[in-house]
Backbone as numpy.savetxt, mean C-alpha at the origin, in Angstrom:
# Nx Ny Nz CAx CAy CAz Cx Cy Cz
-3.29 20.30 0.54 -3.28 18.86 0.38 -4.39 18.49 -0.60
-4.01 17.47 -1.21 -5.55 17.18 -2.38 -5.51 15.73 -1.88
-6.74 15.60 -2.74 -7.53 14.42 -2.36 -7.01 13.30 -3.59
-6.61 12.34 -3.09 -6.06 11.48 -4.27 -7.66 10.91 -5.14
-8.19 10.55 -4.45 -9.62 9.82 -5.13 -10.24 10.82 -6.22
-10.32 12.26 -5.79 -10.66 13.07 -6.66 -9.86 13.29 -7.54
-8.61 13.48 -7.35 -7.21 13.33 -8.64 -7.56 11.93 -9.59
-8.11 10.94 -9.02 -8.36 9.73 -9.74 -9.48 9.55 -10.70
-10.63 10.46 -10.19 -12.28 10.59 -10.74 -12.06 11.79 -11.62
-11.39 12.36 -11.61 -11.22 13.63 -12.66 -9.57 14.07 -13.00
-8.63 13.42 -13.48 -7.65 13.81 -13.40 -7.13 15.10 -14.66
-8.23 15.40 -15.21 -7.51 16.46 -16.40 -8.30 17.43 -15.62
-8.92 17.93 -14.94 -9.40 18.68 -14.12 -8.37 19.37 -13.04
-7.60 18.66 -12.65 -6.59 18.49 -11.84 -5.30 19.10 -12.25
-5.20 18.59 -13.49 -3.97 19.56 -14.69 -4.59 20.60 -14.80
-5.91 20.70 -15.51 -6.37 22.34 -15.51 -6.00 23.06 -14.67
-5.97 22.61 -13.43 -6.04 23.76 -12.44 -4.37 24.09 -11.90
-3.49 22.89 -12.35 -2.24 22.89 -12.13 -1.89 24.08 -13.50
-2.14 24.27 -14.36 -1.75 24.66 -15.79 -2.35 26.34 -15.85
-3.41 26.59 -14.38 -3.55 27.50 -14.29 -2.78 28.71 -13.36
-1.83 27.64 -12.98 -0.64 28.16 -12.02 0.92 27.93 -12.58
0.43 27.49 -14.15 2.03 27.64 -14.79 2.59 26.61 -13.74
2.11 25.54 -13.45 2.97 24.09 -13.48 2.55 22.87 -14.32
3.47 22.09 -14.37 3.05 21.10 -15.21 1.97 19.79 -14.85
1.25 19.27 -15.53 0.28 18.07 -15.48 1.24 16.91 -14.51
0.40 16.34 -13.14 0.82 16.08 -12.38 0.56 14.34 -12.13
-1.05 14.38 -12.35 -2.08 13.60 -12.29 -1.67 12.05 -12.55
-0.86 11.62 -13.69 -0.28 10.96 -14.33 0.73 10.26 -13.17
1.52 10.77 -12.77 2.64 10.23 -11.76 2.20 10.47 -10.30
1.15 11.37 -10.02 0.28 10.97 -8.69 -0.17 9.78 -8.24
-1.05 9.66 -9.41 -1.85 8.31 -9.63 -1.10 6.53 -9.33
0.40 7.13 -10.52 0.78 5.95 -10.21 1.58 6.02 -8.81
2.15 6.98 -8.07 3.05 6.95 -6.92 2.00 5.93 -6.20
0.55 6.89 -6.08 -0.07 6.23 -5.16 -0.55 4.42 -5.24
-0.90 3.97 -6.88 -0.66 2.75 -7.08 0.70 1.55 -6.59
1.83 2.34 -6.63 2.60 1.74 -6.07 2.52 2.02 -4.76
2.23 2.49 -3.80 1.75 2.49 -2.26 0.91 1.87 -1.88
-0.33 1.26 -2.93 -1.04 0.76 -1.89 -0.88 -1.20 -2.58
0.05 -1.12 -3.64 0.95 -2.23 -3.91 1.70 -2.60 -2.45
2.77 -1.58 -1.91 3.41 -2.20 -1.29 3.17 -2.20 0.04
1.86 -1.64 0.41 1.23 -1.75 1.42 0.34 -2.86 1.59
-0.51 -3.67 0.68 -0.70 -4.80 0.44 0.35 -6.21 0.63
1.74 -5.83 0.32 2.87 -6.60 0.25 3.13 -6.52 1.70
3.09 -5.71 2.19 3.02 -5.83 3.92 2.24 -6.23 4.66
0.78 -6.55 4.27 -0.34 -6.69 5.20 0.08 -8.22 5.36
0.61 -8.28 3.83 0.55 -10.19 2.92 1.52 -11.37 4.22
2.49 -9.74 4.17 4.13 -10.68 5.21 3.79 -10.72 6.48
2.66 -9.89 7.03 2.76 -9.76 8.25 1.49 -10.76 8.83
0.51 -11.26 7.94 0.12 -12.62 7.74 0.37 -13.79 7.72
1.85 -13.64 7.04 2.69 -14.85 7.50 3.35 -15.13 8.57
3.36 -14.21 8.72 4.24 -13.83 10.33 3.73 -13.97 11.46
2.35 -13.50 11.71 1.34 -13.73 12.39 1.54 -15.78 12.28
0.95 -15.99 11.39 0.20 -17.48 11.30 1.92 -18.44 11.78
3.17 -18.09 11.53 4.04 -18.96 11.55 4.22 -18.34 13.06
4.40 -17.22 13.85 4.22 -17.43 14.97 3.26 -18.44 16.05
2.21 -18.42 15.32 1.25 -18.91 16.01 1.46 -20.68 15.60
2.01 -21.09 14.70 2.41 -22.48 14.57 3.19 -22.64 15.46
4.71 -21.84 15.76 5.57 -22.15 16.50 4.95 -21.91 18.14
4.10 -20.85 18.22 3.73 -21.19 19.44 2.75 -22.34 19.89
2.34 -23.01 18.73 1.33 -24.10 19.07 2.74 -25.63 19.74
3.97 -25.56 18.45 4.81 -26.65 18.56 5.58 -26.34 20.41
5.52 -25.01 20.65 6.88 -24.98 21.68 5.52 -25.79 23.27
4.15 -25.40 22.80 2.93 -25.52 23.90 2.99 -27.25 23.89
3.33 -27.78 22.72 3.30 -29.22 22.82 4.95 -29.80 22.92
5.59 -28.81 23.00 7.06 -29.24 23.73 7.53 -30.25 22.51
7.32 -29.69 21.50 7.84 -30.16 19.74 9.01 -28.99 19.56
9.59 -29.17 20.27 11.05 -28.28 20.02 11.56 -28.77 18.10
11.30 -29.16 17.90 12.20 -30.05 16.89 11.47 -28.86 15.72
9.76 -28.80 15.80 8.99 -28.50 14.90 9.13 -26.78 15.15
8.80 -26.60 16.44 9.17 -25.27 16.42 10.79 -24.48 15.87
């Protein structure tokens, strides 16, 4: 297993050592897989924020018997 942060702080280091095993430079599409992961892991924290807070509205409307609002 490698360390993504170190793939990030040295990434031709990373090919070197891939290139010393006759595979190809990796670093490049690591980098971004992991950019898009912590994209859409952000995009989840974002929804589940909303989700949280509009629960908690509707549980404020159903506590004041605002059926209408909830």
């Amino acid at each position: 297993m490698h360390d993504i942060r170190a793939i990030r702080e040295n990434p031709e280091a990373f090919d070197t050592a891939l290139s010393r095993r006759n595979l190809a430079p990796l670093a490049a599409a690591l980098i971004a897989l992991d950019d898009a992961r912590k994209g859409a892991v952000s995009a989840a924290q974002a929804n589940q924020e909303r989700r949280n807070a509009l629960a908690k509205e509707i549980g404020g409307a159903k506590k004041a018997r605002d059926e209408a609002r909830a």
